[in-house]
C-alpha positions in Angstrom: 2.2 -8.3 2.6 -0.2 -6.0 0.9 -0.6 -5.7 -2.9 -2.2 -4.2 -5.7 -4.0 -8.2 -6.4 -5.4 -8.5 -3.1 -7.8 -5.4 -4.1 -11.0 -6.7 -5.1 -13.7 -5.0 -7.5 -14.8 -3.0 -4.3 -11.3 -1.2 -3.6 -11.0 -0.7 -7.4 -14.6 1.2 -7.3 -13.5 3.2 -4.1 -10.1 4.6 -6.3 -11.6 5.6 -9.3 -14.5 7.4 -7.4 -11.8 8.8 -5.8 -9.9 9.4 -8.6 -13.1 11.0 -10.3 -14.0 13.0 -7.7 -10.6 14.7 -7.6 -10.3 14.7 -10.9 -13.7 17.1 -10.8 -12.8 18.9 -8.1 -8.8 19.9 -9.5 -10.6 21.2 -13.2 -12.8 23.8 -11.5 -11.0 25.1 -7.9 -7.3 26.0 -9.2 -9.1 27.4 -12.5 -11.9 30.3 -10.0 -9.2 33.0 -9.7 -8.7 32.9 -13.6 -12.4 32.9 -14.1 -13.4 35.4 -11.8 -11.1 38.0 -13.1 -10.8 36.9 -17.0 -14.4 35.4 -17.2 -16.2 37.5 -15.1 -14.1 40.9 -15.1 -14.5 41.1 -11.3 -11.4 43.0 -9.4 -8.6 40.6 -8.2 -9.9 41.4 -3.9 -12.6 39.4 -4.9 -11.2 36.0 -5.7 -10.2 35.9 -1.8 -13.9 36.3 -0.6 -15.2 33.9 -3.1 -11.8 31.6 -1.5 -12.7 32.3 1.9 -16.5 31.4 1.8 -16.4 28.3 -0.1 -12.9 27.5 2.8 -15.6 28.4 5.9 -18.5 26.4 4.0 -16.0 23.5 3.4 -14.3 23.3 6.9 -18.5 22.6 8.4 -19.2 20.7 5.6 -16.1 18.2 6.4 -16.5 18.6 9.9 -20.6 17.6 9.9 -19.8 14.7 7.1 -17.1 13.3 9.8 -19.7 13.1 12.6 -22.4 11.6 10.7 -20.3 8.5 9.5 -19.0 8.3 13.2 -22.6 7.8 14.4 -23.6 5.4 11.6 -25.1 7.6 8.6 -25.0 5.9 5.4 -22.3 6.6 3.3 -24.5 6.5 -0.2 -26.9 9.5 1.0 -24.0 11.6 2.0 -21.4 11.1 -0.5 -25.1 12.1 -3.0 -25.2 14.9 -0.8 -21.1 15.6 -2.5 -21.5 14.6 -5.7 -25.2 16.3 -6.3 -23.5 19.8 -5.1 -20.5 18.9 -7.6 -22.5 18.3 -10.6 -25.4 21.6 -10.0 -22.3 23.4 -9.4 -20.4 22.9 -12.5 -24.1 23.3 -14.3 -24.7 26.5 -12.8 -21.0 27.5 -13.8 -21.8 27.5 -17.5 -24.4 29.7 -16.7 -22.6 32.4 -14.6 -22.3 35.6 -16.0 -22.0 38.0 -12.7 -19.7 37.5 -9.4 -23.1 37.8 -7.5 -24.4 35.1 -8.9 -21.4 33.1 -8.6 -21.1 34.0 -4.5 -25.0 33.2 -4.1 -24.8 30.3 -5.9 -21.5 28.1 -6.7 -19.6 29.1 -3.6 -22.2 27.3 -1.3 -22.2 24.2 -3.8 -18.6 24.0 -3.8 -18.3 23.8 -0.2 -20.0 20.9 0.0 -19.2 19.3 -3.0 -15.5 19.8 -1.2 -16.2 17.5 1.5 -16.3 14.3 -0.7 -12.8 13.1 -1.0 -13.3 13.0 3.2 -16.0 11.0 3.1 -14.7 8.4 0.4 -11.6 8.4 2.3 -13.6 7.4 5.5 -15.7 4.8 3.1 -12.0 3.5 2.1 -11.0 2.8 5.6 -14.4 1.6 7.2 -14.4 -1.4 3.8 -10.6 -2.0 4.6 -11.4 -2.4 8.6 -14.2 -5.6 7.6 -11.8 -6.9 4.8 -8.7 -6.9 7.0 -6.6 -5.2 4.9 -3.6 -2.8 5.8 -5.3 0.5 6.3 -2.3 2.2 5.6 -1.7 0.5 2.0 -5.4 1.4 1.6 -4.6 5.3 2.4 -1.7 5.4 0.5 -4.0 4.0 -3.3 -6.4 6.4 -2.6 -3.8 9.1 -1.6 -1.9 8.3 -5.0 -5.6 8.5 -7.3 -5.9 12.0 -5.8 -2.4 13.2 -6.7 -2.8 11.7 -10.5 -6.0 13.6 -10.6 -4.2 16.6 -9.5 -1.7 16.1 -12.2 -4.2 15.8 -15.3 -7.2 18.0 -14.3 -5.9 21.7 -14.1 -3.9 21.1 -16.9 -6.5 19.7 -19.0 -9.1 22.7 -17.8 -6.7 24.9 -18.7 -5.6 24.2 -21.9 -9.8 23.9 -22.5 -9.5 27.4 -21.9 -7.2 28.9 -23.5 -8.4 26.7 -26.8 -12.4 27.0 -26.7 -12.8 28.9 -23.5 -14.6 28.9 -19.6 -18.0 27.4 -20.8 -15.9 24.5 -22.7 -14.2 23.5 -19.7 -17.0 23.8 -16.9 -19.0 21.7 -19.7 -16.3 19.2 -19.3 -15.7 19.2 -15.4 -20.0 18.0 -15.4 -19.4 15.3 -17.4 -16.8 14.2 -15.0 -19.1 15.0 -12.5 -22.0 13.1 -14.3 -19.2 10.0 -14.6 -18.5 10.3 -10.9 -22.1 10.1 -10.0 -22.6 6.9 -12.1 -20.0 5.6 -10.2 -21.1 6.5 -6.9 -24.4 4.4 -8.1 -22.3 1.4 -8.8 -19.3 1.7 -5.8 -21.7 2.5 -3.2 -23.7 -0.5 -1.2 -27.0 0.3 0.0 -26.7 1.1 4.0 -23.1 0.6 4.0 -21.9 2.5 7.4 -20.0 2.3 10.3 -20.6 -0.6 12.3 -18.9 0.7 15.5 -20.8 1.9 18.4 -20.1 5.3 18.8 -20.2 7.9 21.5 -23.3 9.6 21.5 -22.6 12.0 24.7 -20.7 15.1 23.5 -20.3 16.3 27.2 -18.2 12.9 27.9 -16.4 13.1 24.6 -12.9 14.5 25.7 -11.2 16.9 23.4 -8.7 14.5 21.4 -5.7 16.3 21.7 -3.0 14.1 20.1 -5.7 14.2 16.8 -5.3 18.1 17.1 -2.0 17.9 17.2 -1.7 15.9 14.4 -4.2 18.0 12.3 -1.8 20.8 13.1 1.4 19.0 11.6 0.1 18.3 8.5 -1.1 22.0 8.3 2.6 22.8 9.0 3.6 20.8 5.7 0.7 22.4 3.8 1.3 25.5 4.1 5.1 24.8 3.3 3.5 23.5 0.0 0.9 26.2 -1.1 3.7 29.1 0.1 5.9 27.5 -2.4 3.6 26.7 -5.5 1.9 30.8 -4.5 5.3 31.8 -4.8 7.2 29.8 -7.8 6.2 31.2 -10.9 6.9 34.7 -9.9 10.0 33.7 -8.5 11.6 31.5 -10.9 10.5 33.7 -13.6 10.3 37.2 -12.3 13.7 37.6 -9.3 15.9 34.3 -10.8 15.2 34.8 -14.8 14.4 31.3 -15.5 12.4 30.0 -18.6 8.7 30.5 -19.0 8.3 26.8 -18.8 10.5 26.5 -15.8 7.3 26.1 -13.1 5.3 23.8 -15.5 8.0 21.6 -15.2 9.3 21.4 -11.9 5.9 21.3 -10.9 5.6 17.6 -13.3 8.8 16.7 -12.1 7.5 17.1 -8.8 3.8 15.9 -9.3 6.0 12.6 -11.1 7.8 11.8 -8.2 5.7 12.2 -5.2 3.8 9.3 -7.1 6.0 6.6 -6.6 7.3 8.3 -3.0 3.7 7.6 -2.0 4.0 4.0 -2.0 7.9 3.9 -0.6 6.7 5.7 2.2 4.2 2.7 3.6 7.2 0.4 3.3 9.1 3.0 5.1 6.6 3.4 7.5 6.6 -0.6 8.2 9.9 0.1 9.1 10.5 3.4 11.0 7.4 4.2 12.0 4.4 6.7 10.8 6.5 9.3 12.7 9.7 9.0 11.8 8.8 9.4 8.1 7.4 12.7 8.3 10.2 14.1 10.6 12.5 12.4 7.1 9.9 14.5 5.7 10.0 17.4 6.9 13.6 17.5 6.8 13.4 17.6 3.4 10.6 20.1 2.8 13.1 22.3 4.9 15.9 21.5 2.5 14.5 22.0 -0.9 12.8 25.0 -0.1 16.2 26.2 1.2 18.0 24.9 -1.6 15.1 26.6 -4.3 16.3 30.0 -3.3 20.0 29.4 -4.3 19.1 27.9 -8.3 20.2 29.7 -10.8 19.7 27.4 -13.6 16.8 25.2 -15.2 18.6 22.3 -14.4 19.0 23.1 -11.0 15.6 23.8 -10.3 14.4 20.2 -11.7 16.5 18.1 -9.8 15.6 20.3 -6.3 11.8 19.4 -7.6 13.0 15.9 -7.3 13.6 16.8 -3.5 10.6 18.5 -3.2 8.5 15.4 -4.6 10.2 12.9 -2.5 9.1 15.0 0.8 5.7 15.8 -0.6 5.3 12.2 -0.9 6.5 10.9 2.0 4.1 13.3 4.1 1.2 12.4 1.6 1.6 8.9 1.8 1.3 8.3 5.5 -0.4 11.4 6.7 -3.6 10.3 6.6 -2.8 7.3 8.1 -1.2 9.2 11.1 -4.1 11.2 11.7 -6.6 8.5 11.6 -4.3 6.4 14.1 -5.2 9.1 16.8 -8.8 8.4 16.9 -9.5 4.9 15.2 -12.9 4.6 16.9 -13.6 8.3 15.1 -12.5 7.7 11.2 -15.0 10.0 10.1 -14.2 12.8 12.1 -10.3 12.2 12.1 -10.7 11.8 8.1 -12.6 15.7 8.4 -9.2 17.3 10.9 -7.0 15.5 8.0 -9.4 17.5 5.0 -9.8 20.4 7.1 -5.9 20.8 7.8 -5.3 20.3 4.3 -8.0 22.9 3.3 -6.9 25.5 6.0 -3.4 25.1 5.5 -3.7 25.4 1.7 -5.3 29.1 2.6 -3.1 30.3 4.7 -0.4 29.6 2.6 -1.9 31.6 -0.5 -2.6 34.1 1.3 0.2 35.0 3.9 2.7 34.6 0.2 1.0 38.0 -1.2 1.6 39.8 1.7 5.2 38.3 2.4 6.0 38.9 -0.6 4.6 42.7 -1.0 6.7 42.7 2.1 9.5 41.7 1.0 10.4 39.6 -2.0 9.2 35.6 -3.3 12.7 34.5 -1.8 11.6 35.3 1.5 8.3 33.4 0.9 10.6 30.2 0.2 12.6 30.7 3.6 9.4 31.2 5.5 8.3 27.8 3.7 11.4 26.0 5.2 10.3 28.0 8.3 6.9 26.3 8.7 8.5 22.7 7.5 11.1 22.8 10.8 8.2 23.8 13.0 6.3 20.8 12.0 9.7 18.9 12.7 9.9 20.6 16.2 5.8 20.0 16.9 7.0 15.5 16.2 9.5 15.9 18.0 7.9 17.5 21.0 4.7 15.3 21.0 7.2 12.2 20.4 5.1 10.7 24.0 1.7 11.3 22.6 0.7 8.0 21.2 -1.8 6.9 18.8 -4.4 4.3 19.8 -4.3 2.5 17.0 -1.8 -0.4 16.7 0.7 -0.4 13.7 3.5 1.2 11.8 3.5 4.5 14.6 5.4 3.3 17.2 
């Protein structure tokens, strides 16, 4: 059985770069809209072409990262590649005064500074495979960092805001950045790569189409996710007349949660199967989005956030895992489809909630959410005969 003291001082190093590098990452990208409308006055339209170009840089970015580990590039010069974007980025951000400059300049940075949690996901596995250890367990630590990143960072940048303003807080996501490079120095061996003979023939590469189809379920529970956290603030304060503070703290209640779910859900996993977890899991996505649209009181809306944390980390936990076990010969590019889907699905959401919601109202946004969360339910169910190649926890 796997636990936290059979990680050595390698697997410690691979979670808190990791955790630094989503720690970076969560203090700038949830905090753009704000700045490009408050910071640089520009008119809201324009936050979704800044979006959608650093979206389009960052699905190539993941997808080129994944084929290069495949076929045995060092790890150290591309994660550099990740973490140098990250920290000229955030340098360049306390120096932005114009949208243009931010388009010609940040938005190509950020797309590849974007692709590094892939790659130190990939490292992860690849160190696990020559230690023996549970890949899975492995997943699920570095699957937890990122979620406690997610937690602290846009909170932190945001209150840096609102106290000493933009310039403060991009000042503050480079010295993460500067911490996370020091780190990459330390974590990183010298030539460490895949050591698998890989495929070098595209034309007698098949299309993989059990790892699409796994790409496309977790899309299915991430846009689920980003309709409902587009959609929340408006709706609990705006259509049900909730507290102020009522999406701050379903969101922690959630964020609280989905912690601890993440490491149930291996155990789970061990004995259900990889599957079965995320039809539990979508099952519940389905219910608490359906259940959000009948609260009516503070209360209510905290203990359907437990719900909603207890799906988000069942899918989180093992999702990874469930991708990767589709190609285990190909970690670096199953690792991108799992960023990608994450990335793509996180974009569709956003988006299709402002024009549901024009539409119609945020309640519909929340049924739609259910909506997506049953068709990733129906996609497991019909694709229970496409099996992973990997041995484990799936079957």
């Amino acid at each position: 059985m796997f636990s936290f003291a059979q990680l050595r001082r390698q697997e410690i190093l691979i979670l808190l770069l990791q955790f630094t590098n989503s720690l970076g990452t969560s203090a700038l990208i949830p905090m753009m809209s704000f700045f490009i409308v408050e910071g640089l006055g520009a008119e809201p339209w324009q936050i979704g072409f800044y979006t959608g170009l650093v979206l389009s840089l960052t699905l190539v970015a993941n997808r080129w990262a994944g084929e290069r580990l495949d076929h045995g590039f060092p790890v150290r010069t591309l994660l550099l590649l990740s973490v140098g974007a990250f920290v000229a980025a955030a340098t360049l951000l306390t120096q932005t005064s114009s949208f243009f400059m931010l388009v010609l300049t940040v938005a190509p940075l950020m797309g590849v500074a974007n692709m590094g949690a892939g790659i130190i996901f990939t490292f992860g596995r690849l160190n696990a495979e020559r230690r023996n250890l549970d890949i899975t367990h492995i997943n699920s630590w570095q699957r937890m960092t990122v979620s406690l990143a997610w937690m602290i960072g846009p909170a932190v940048s945001f209150a840096l805001v609102a106290q000493f303003g933009f310039r403060t807080a991009f000042i503050c996501a480079l010295a993460i950045g500067l911490i996370h490079l020091a780190l990459w120095h330390i974590a990183v061996p010298r030539g460490f790569k895949s050591e698998k003979e890989r495929k070098t023939n595209r034309n007698g590469d098949p299309v993989n189409w059990g790892l699409l189809i796994a790409g496309f379920i977790c899309m299915g529970f991430v846009i689920t996710n980003s309709l409902f956290v587009s959609a929340m603030p408006l709706f609990f304060v705006r259509e049900t007349g909730l507290p102020g503070a009522t999406p701050g703290l379903s969101l922690s209640v959630k964020c609280l949660v989905e912690v601890f779910v993440i490491f149930g859900s291996v155990r789970l996993a061990e004995r259900i199967g990889i599957r079965q977890v995320l039809m539990l899991a979508a099952c519940l996505a389905a219910a608490s989005m359906l259940l959000f649209t009948q609260v009516t009181a503070l209360w209510q809306a905290l203990t359907v956030s437990v719900l909603e944390g207890m799906y988000y980390g069942l899918f989180a936990g093992v999702a990874i895992s469930f991708v990767q076990s589709f190609a285990p010969d190909r970690p670096g590019r199953a690792t991108a489809i799992y960023m990608n889907s994450l990335f793509l699905g996180g974009m569709i959401g956003s988006v299709s909630m402002g024009f549901i919601a024009s539409a119609t109202d945020f309640q519909t946004v929340l049924y739609v959410a259910a909506l997506t969360s049953f068709a990733a339910l129906v996609v497991l169910l019909a694709t229970l005969k496409v099996r992973p190649q990997d041995t484990g926890p799936e079957s």
